[in-house]
N, C-alpha and C positions, 0 to 999 in steps of 0.2 A: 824365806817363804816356803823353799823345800822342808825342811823342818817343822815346821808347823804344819804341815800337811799328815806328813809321816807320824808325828808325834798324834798329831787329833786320829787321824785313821785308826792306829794299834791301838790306842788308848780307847778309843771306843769300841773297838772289837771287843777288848778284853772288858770293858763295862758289862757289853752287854752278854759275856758270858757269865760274867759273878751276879748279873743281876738274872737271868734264867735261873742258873741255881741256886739263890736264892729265895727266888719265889715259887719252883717247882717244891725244895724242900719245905716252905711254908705251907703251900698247897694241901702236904700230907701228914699235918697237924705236931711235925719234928722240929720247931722253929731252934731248939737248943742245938741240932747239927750245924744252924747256919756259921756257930764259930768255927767251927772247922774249915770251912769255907773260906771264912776271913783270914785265920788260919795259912791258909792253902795259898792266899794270894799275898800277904807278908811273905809268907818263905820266896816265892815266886819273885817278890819285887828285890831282895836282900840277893838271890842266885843272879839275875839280873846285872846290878849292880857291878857283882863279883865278874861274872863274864865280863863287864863294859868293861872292869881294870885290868884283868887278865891279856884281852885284846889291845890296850891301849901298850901294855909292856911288848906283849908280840911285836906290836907296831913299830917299836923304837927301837926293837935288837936289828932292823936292818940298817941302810945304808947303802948309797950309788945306784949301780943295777938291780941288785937284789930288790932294793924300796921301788925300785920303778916297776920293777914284775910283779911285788906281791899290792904294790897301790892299785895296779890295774887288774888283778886278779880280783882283787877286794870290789872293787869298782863292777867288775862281770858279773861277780856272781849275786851283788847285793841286786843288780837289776835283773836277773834272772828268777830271784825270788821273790824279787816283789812283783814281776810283770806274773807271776805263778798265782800268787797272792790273790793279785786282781780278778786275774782267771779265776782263780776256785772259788772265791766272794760271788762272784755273778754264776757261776752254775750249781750253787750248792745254795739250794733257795729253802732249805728246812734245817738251818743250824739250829734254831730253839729245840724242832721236835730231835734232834742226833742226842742232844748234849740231855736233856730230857730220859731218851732211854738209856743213856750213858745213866743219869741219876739215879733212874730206875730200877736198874741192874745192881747199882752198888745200893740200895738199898734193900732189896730184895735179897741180896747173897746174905750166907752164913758167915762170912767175914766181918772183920770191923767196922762197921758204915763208917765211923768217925774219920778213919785211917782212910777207907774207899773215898771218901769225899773231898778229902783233903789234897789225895793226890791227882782229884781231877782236876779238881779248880789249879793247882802247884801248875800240873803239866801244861794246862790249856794258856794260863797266863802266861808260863814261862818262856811261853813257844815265842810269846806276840812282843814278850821281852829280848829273845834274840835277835827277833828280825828288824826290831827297832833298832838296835845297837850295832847290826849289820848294816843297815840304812842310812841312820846317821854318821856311822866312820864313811861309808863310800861315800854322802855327799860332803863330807869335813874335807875329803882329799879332793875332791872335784876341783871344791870354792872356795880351798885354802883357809877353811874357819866355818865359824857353829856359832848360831847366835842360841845361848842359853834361857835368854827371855822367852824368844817367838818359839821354843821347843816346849816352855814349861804352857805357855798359852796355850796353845794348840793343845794339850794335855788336859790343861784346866776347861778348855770347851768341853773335852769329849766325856770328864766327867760330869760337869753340869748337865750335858746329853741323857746322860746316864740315871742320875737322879730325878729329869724331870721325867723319864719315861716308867721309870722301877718305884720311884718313891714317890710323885705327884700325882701318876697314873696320868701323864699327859701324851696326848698324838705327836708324835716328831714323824715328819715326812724321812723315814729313814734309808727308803729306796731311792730318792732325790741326793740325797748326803752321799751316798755309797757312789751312784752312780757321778757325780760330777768329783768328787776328790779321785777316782778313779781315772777318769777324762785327763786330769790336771796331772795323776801319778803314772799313768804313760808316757807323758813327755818328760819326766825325770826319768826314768825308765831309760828311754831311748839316748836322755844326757849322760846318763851312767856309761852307758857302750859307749859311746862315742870317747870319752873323756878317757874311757878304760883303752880304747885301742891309741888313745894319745901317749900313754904311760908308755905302753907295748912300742912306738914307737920312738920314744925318746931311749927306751933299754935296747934299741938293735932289734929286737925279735920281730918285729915289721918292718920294710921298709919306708922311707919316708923321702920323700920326691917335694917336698915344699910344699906351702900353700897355695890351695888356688886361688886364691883372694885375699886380700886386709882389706879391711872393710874398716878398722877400729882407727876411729880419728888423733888428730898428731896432739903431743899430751901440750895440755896450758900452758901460759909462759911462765908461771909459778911452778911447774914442775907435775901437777896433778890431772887426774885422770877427768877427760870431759864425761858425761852424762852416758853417753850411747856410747861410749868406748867400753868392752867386756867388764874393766875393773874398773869402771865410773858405775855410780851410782843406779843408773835405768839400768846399765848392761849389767852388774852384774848380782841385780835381779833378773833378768833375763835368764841369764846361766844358769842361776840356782836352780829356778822353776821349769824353765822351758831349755834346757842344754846351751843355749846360745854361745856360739864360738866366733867372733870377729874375723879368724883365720884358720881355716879347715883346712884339714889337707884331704884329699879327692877320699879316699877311704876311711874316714869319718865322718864326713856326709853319708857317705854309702851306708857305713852301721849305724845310723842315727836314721835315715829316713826308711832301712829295713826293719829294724827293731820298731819303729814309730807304725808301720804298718802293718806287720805281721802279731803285736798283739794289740791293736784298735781291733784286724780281723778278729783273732781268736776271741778278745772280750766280746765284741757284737757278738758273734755266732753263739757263747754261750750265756748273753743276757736276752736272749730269744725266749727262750723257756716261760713260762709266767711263773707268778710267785715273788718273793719277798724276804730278806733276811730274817723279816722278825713276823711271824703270821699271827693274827686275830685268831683262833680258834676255840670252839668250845670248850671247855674241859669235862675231860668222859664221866667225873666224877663228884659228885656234892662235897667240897671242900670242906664241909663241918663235919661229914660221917666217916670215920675211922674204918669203918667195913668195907667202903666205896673202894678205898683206897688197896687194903687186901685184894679182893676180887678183880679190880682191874689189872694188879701187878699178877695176879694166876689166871686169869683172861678163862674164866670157866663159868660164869656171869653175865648175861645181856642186858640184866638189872639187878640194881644192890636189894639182896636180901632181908636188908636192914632198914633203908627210907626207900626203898621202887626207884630209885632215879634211875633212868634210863641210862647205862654206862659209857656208851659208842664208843666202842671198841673197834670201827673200823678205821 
């Protein structure tokens, strides 16, 4: 279920930033830049890719303590960037209009638009391609495996998402979407630490004084794991989603219900703000005048010279 989460979240960030630029390029009658754009996010998904194997070989030249320190290192820092993630999602409530004057700029410059285009859309995907692949290895080491289906699903919603909002012109409640997969990706967040100071303590580098509890029931008479037991079936959907540990030791509850509160704070405090990932706003310019387009990129115009449309340039 962590997987599917993680996969819909990235996968539909990076929709809807190919789909802004895409339709801001439209906007300004260049619809032939849009391949560059497509472009931009082929190379992005193929560098991707490369990183996921490059990391996977990383992963296998360790062994013993070493794989215990860099599992749980992996494990740290994949939740320190996603609990970051969350954070910058909820306070950075004008990504359309950012990536907008990003488009802007690179079409405005005396440089190559095709080349400027290409390596926005490249960068901005490839970003959402690391953190995926940083995401999914921490949670592979958590839960001991990756379900490949529930990854590609979770993927395939967020493009569906993607198309019904860019290409349908449909309303998707997408402050609703952001805000509960967020809710649900803080408690993987807080599983990650925890699970990461497990590693930490199985290699020496913490000490480890027992468990405070077993809680996990005694395995079947067939040899198999009951239901509510971590690695039965409820439990370890439990772990995936929600960190669920059968047998904590006192300072992994500790970084588990820290980590669990200090960014629920941080996200609350910075989804106070009003606004919205993806804003309705007018556009300062008549889509079908070539001129509009000019004058608002030189901001020297309150109205196009050419059809009166009012520019709103503030």
């Amino acid at each position: 279920m962590a997987e599917l989460l993680i996969t819909f979240r990235e996968t539909l960030e990076a929709a809807l930033i190919v789909g802004i630029l895409y339709t801001f390029v439209s906007k300004t009658g260049r619809n032939h830049l849009g391949q560059s754009i497509i472009n931009g996010v082929l190379g992005a998904l193929i560098a991707s890719v490369a990183f996921a194997v490059l990391f996977q070989v990383l992963l296998g030249g360790f062994s013993g303590k070493a794989e215990e320190i860099f599992e749980g290192t992996v494990m740290i820092l994949a939740a320190v960037l996603l609990s970051t993630m969350i954070i910058w999602m909820a306070r950075n409530k004008n990504v359309s209009e950012s990536l907008e004057n990003q488009a802007s700029a690179v079409l405005a410059s005396d440089q190559n638009v095709a080349i400027g285009l290409f390596s926005l859309a490249f960068l901005s995907v490839f970003r959402e391609g690391i953190e995926t692949v940083l995401f999914l290895y921490g949670i592979f080491i958590k839960d001991g495996g990756l379900s490949l289906t529930t990854s590609l699903i979770g993927a395939i919603l967020a493009i569906l998402i993607g198309y019904a909002i860019f290409v349908q012109g449909k309303k998707v409640p997408l402050k609703t979407f952001f805000n509960v997969t967020s809710i649900l990706l803080i408690f993987v967040a807080a599983g990650l630490v925890s699970y990461g100071i497990h590693e930490f303590e199985e290699a020496g580098l913490i000490p480890y004084y027992g468990a405070l509890w077993d809680i996990n029931p005694a395995l079947n008479t067939d040899g198999s794991y009951p239901l509510l037991h971590e690695k039965g079936g409820i439990g370890v959907f439990a772990k995936g989603l929600f960190g669920w540990n059968g047998n904590p030791s006192a300072i992994e509850i500790i970084s588990y219900l820290l980590t669990l509160g200090l960014v629920s704070f941080l996200w609350t405090k910075a989804s106070e703000s009003p606004g919205g990932i993806v804003e309705d706003k007018k556009s300062p310019m008549n889509e079908k005048c070539p001129t509009c387009f000019e004058e608002v990129q030189q901001s020297k115009q309150t109205k196009c010279s050419n059809c009166d449309t009012e520019l709103n340039l503030q």
